[in-house]
N, C-alpha and C positions, 0 to 999 in steps of 0.2 A: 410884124404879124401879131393880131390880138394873143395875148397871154391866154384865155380858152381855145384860141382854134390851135396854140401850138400844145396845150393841155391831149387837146383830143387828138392831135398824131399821135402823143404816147401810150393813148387811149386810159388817160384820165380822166374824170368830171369830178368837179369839185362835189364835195356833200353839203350838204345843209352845214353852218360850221357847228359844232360842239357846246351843248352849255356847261356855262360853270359849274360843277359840282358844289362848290361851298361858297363861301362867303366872300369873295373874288369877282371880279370881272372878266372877261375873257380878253380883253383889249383897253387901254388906255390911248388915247391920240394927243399927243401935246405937240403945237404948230404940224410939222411935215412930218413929225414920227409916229410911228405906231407899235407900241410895246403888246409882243400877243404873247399869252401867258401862255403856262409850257403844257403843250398838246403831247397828250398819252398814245402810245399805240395803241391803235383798234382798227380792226377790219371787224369783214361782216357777219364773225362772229362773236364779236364783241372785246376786250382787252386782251393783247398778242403778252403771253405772261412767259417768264424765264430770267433764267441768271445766266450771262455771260459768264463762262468757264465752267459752266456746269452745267447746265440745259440747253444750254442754245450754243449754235456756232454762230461765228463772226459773221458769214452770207444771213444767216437768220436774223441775226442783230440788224445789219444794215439794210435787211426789208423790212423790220418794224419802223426803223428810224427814215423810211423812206414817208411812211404810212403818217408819221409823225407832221412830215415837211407837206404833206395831203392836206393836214388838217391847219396847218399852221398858215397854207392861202387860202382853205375857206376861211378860215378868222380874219385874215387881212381881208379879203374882200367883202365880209359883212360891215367890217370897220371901213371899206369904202362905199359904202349903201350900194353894194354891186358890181360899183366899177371897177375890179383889180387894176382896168389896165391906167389908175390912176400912180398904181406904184412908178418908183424910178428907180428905187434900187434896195435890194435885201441889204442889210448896214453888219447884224450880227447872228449867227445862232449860238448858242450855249446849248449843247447835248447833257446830257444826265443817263448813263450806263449802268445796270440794274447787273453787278457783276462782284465775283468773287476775290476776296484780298491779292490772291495772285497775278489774275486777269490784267492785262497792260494795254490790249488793242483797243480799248476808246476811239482813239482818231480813226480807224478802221469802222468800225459800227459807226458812230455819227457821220461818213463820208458815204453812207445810203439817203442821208438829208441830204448832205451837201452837194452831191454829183448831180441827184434828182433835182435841185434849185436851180443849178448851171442847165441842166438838161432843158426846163421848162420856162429857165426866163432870159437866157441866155448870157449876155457880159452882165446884166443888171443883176442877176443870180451869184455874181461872184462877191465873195462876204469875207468877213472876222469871223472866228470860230474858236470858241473852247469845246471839249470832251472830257469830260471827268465821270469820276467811277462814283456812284452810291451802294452801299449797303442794302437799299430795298428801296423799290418805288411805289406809289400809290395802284394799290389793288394788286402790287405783285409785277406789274408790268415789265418789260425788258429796257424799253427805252421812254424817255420824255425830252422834250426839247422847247426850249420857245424862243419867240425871233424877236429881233427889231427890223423895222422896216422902213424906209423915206418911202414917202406919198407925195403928190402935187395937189 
């Protein structure tokens, strides 16, 4: 099944993907990889903000981090001029957790990426993953993440 028609059973549609805010590109392609820089949370009211162990609960976390793996296939499929279903397989994500010294559930919040990738691309979705804790994210954010990816 194309990767949009299984998008929209989950009643997904990609966005436009994200520009880079600074001085960065949002995607590098060297041969079959695609290195997509790390996508902030943002819905549609604009950056999803909190600190794990202190604002936010873990379900809260892992819907930002879900919003994150949103943005992280519109970036791969602009880096495919369109075509995601050129992917073959997610390779890694690395989460980034906007949370308190105490705070330990990382693999928890990043596994609203992770489950959502499996969910949407099915065994090709299944990946390498780090989750680690930050001090503060750009703009305050809760979570960031970015992927690698194989292309054909």
């Amino acid at each position: 099944m194309p990767i949009e028609s299984r998008l929209a059973e989950l009643g997904v549609t990609l966005p436009e993907a994200p520009v880079p805010a600074g001085n960065y590109v949002a995607f590098v392609t060297t041969g079959s990889l695609v290195h997509v820089s790390g996508q902030i949370a943002m819905d549609a009211d604009g950056p999803v903000t909190g600190k794990l162990g202190d604002t936010m609960t873990v379900a809260q976390g892992a819907a930002a981090a879900r919003l994150c793996a949103i943005s992280l296939l519109a970036q791969l499929k602009a880096a495919c001029d369109g075509d995601i279903d050129r992917l073959v397989r997610l390779v890694k994500l690395t989460g980034f957790v906007n949370s308190t010294p105490d705070f330990t559930d990382q693999p928890k919040v990043i596994n609203g990426a992770s489950d959502f990738m499996v969910e949407a691309l099915g065994e090709a979705g299944r990946h390498a993953r780090s989750a680690v804790s930050a001090a503060a994210l750009p703009l305050g954010v809760a979570v960031e993440i970015e992927g690698l990816f194989e292309i054909a």
